[in-house]
N, C-alpha and C positions, 0 to 999 in steps of 0.2 A: 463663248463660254470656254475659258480658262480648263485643262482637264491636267492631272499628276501623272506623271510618266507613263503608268501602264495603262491610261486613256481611258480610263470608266469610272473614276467620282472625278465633279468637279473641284476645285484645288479648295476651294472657301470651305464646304463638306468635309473634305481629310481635315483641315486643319481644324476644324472642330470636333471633330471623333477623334484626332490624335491627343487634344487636351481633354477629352473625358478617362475618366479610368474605369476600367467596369471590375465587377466583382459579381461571383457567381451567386444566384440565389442561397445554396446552401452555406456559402463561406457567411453572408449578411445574417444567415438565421443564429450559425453557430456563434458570432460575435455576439448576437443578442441575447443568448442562453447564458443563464448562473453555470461555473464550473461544479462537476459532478463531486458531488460529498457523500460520506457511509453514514446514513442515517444512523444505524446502529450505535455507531461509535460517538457520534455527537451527543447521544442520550447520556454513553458512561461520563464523557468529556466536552462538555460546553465550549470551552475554548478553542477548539479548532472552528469553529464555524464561521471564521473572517473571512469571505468571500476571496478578499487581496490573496492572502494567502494559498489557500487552492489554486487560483489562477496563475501565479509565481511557480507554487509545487507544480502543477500538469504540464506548462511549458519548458521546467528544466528538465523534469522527465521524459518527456519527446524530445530533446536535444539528446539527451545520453541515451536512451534505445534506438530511435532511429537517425539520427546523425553520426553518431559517435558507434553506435551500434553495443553498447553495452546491455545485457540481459538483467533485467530487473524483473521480471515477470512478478515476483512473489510478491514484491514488493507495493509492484502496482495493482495488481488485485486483492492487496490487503487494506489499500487505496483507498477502491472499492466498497472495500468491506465482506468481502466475499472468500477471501482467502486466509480463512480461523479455522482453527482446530476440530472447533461443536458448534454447527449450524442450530441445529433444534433439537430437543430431548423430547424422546422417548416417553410419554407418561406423565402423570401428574406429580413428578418427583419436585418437592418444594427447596430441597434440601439435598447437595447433590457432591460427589468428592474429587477433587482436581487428580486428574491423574500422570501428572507431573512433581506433584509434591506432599501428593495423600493428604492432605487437609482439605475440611468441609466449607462448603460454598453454599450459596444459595445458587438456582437456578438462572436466575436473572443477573447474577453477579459473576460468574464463571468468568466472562472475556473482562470484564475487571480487575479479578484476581490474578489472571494470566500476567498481562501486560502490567500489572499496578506492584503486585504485592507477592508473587510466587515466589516463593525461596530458590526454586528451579532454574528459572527465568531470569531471577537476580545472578543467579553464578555465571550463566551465558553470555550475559551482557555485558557482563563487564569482563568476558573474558572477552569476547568479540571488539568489545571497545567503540561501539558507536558514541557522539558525542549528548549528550545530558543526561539528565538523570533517567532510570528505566520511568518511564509513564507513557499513557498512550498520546498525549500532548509532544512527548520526542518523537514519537512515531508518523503520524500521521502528520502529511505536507507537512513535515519538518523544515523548521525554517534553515538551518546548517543542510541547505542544500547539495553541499559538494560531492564531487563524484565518489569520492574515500568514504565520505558519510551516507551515501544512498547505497553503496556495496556490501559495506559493513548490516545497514538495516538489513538490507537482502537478506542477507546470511542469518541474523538473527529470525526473522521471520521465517525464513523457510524450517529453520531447528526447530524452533516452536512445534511449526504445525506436523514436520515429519513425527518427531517423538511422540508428542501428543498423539496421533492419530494412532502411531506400532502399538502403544500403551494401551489404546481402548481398545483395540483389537483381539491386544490377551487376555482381558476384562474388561468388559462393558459396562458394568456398574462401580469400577473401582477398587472392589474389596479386597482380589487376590494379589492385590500388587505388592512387589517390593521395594522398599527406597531406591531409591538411583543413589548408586555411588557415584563421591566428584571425581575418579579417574572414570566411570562410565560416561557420566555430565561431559567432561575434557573430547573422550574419543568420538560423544556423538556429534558435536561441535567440527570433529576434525575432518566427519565423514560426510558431512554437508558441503558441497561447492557452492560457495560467495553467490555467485552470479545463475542467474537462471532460473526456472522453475521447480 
């Protein structure tokens, strides 16, 4: 019997374990897994839910945070679905007031309004300049996956949710607020860093 240089498999045995490839239990399970989607968000906007697409968005976004080392944090927990302004309200409020742009909302339509239709949100955007138009469909696994365009999202998400949150802090129901002026709108944009959480 034939043995491989350091003398303990036979030679016919290596060469048939060197043509297999293994692959670790957990790596086979996670290939067999759907990529991870924000239920929430799919109920406001149907059209993200192309499996393809998730799968495209998680993988460029693991190359720019851990390869490339870029800080998208916000970006990818808004991903998620977990990194909004108003998780859950308080009460049987049917009817409820955005406190980015003082106009009323319904409950269930609030992250709609944010991302769809806030007059607020609209001035940010376009001043940040990510590419298409504001809707949650640009947002979420945005297909203009580029690193310019996943930085810019960043930034835009994270203003969002910082304002949004100082805002409900000074009132909790909305009512005492005051408009945001667009040189306030410009400076809280300015005080937000691109990258990170």
């Amino acid at each position: 019997m034939e043995t491989v240089a350091d003398g303990w498999l036979p030679r016919a045995v290596a060469e048939k374990v060197s043509q297999v490839q293994y692959k670790s239990l957990s790596r086979k399970k996670q290939e067999a897994l759907l990529p991870l989607t924000p239920r929430r968000f799919q109920e406001i906007c149907p059209e993200v839910e192309l499996i393809k697409r998730w799968e495209k968005f998680w993988k460029v976004l693991y190359k720019e945070e851990w390869i490339l080392r870029h800080d998208l944090t916000a970006l990818h927990l808004f991903n998620f679905g977990s990194y909004v302004p108003l998780f859950d309200v308080v009460g049987d409020m049917s009817v409820m007031r955005c406190h980015l742009c003082l106009s009323q909302t319904t409950k269930d339509g609030i992250l709609a309004h944010i991302y769809n239709q806030c007059e607020t949100t609209s001035i940010w955007w376009q001043q940040i300049g990510p590419e298409g138009p504001m809707h949650l469909n640009s947002m979420l696994a945005p297909v203009n996956a580029s690193s310019e365009n996943l930085r810019k999202l960043n930034w835009f998400v994270k203003t969002v949710k910082k304002v949004y949150s100082l805002r409900r802090r000074e009132s909790p129901d909305g009512l005492a607020l005051l408009t945001l002026l667009l040189r306030e709108l410009k400076r809280q944009v300015g005080e937000v860093q691109p990258l990170g959480r």
